[in-house]
N, C-alpha and C positions, 0 to 999 in steps of 0.2 A: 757402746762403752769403750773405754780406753784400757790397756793393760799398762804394767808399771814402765814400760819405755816409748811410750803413746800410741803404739799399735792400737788400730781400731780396731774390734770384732763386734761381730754379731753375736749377739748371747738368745736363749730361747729357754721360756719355763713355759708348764704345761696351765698354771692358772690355779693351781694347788693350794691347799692352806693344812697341808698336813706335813707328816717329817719330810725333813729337807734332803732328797737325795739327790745331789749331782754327780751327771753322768758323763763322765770321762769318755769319751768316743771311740770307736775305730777310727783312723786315720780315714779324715772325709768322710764319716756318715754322720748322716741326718738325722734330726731328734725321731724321725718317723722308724727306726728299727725297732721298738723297746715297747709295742702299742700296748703290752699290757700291764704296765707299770705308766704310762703315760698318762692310761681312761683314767685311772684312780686319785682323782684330785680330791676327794674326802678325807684322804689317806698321805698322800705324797705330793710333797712341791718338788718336781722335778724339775730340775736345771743343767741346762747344758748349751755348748758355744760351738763354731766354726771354727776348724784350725784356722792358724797365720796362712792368710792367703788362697785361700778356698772359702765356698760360698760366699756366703756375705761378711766375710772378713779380709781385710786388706790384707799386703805383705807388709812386713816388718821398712822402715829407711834401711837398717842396715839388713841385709839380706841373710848374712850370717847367723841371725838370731833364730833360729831354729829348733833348738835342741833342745829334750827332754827339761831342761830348765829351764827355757822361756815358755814354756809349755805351761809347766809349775806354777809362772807369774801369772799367765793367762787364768789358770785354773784358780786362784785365788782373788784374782780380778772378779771373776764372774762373781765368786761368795760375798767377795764388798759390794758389789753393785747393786745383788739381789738382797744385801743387809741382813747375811745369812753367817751366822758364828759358829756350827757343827753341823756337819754335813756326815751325811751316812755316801759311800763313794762307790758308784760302777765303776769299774774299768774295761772295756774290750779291746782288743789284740793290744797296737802300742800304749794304747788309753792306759793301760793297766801298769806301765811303765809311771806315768803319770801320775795316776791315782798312788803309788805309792812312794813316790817321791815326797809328793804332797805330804803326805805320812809322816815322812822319816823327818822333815823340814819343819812342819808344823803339827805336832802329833795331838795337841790338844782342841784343833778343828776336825779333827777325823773321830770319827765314832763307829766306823768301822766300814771294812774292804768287801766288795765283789768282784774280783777278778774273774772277766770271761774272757779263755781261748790269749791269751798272754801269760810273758813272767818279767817279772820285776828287772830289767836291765837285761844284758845278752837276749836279744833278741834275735840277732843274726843266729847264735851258737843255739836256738833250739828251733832251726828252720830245717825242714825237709829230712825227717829223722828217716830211715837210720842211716842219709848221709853220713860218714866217719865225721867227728865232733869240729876236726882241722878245717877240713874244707866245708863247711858252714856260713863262715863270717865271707869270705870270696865269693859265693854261689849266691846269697843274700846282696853285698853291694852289685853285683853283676846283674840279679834280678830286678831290682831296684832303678838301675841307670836302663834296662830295657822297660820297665815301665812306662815311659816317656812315649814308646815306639807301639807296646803292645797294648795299652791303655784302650786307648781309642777302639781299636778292632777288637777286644775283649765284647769293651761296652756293645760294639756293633751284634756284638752275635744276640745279645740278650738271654744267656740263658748261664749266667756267672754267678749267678746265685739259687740255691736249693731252696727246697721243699719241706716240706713236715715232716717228721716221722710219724706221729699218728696219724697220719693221711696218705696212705699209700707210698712213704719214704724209702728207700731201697737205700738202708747205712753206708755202703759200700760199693766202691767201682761205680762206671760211668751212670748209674740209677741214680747216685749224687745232683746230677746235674739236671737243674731245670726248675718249672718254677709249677705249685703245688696250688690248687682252686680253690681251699680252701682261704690261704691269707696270701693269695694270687695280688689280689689288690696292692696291699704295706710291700709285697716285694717290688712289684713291680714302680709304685711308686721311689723306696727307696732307689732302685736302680737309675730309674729316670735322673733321681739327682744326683748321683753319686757318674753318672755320663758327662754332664757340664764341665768337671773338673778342668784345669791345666793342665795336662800331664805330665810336659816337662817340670814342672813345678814340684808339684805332686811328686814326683822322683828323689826331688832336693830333700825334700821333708822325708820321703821315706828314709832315706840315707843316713840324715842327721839321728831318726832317731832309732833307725836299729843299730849304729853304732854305740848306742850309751852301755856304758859297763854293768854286769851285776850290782845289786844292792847288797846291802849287808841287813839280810832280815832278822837278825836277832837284837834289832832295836825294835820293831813292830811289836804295839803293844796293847795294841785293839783287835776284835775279832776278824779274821777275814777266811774268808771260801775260793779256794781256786778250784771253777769248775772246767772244765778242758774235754775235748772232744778226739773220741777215739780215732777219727779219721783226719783229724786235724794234720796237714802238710804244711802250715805256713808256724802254728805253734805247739811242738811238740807235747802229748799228754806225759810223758816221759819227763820232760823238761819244766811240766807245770806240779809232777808230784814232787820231783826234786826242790823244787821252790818250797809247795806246800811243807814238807820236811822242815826245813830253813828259816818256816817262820811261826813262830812260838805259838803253841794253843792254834793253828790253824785247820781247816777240814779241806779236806780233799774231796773233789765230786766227778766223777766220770759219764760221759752220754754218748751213744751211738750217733756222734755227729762229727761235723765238718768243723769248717774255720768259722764258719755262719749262725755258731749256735743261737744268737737272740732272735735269728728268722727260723729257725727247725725248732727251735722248744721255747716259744714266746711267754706262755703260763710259765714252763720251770723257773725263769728269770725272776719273773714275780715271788714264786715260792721260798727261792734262794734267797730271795734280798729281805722277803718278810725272816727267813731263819736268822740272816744276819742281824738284822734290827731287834730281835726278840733275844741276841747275844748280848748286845751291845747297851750302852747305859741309857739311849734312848728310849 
């Protein structure tokens, strides 16, 4: 499909003929994070795309066109493609920047938010808490342009992404790390594809969009859940209750996890998004 400046993307539904929920991504991951919102096509038509220029989506002509807002057009492209008019909305890490853009821009297609492991704009300012607040937005662009370098050899080690908690998960310190027999499988396939990326690329895009500003959430006016992870370094739980605060009739949800919550508590995911939906006018 085409986005509204002819960017080509890849889009992906799961084959569903129940409510419409698309899923706003982490930067570069694959529909395969989310497996249990994904089986439930009785239930859920889940949709979701490839940023600009990762997987099977092209890069933009002008290369500029990165930001939180062309992000937006994407995210709306996919809901005209799929001839989808309210959509119940994921968002994880920057996704969640996204997802509620989408919101504040077009609030009568949204029917309501899951924010996981994100906050709504300053995305640099809630990285690696309890760095002092100042030097946040610096340590963020800086992590971001090594991306490009430490990408690759992250991907090499294979073990950048966690485990379960119900299965033997150690919440905290280096137990964090590694990958869990239970949904051994969904990680490791995730990972496989989240290794192809471009890195220097991938760098551009992180950049563009941990610099987008706060939101002004007391225009949200649909139900949304920010659920955020205690051990989360890349998005502070700290920084997600502060949001939660910010945005009118919202609930706040906390988990003994990482940045990785849709791979550590695959059912919660589910659980959340049926509470949201059971909020919401659908």
């Amino acid at each position: 499909m085409r986005s509204a400046d002819g960017t080509r993307l890849r889009a992906w539904d799961n084959g569903g003929r129940g409510i419409p929920v698309l899923i706003s991504n982490g930067l570069g991951t694959p529909p395969d994070a989310w497996p249990a919102i994904n089986r439930q096509t009785d239930r859920y038509h889940v949709i979701t795309w490839d940023h600009r220029g990762l997987a099977g989506s092209e890069r933009p002509v002008d290369e500029s066109r990165i930001t939180v807002s062309d992000h937006t057009d994407d995210f709306f492209a996919v809901m005209n493609a799929y001839g989808v008019e309210r959509a119940v909305v994921i968002g994880w890490s920057v996704g969640v920047n996204v997802a509620f853009e989408a919101t504040l821009r077009e609030p009568a297609r949204i029917s309501g938010v899951l924010a996981v492991a994100g906050v709504p704009g300053g995305t640099f300012e809630a990285l690696l808490h309890p760095l002092p607040k100042f030097l946040r937005p610096r340590a963020g662009r800086v992590g971001s342009h090594l991306m490009r370098y430490l990408g690759p050899v992250l991907n090499r080690l294979g073990d950048g992404l966690p485990g379960t908690p119900e299965h033997g998960f150690a919440p905290r310190g280096i137990g964090t790390i590694g990958l869990d027999v239970v949904h051994g499988e969904i990680v490791l396939r995730v990972l496989r594809q989240f290794a192809r990326h471009d890195w220097p690329w991938y760098s551009r895009l992180a950049r563009a969009v941990g610099d987008h500003p706060p939101m002004d959430l007391s225009r949200i006016a649909v139900p949304a859940t920010y659920l955020a992870g205690t051990w989360d370094a890349i998005t502070s739980a700290q920084g997600m209750r502060a949001a939660s605060e910010n945005t009118p009739g919202s609930e706040y949800v906390e988990l003994p996890a990482t940045h990785y919550v849709p791979l550590q508590f695959p059912e919660r995911m589910a659980t959340e998004l049926r509470r949201v939906i059971e909020r919401s006018e659908l």
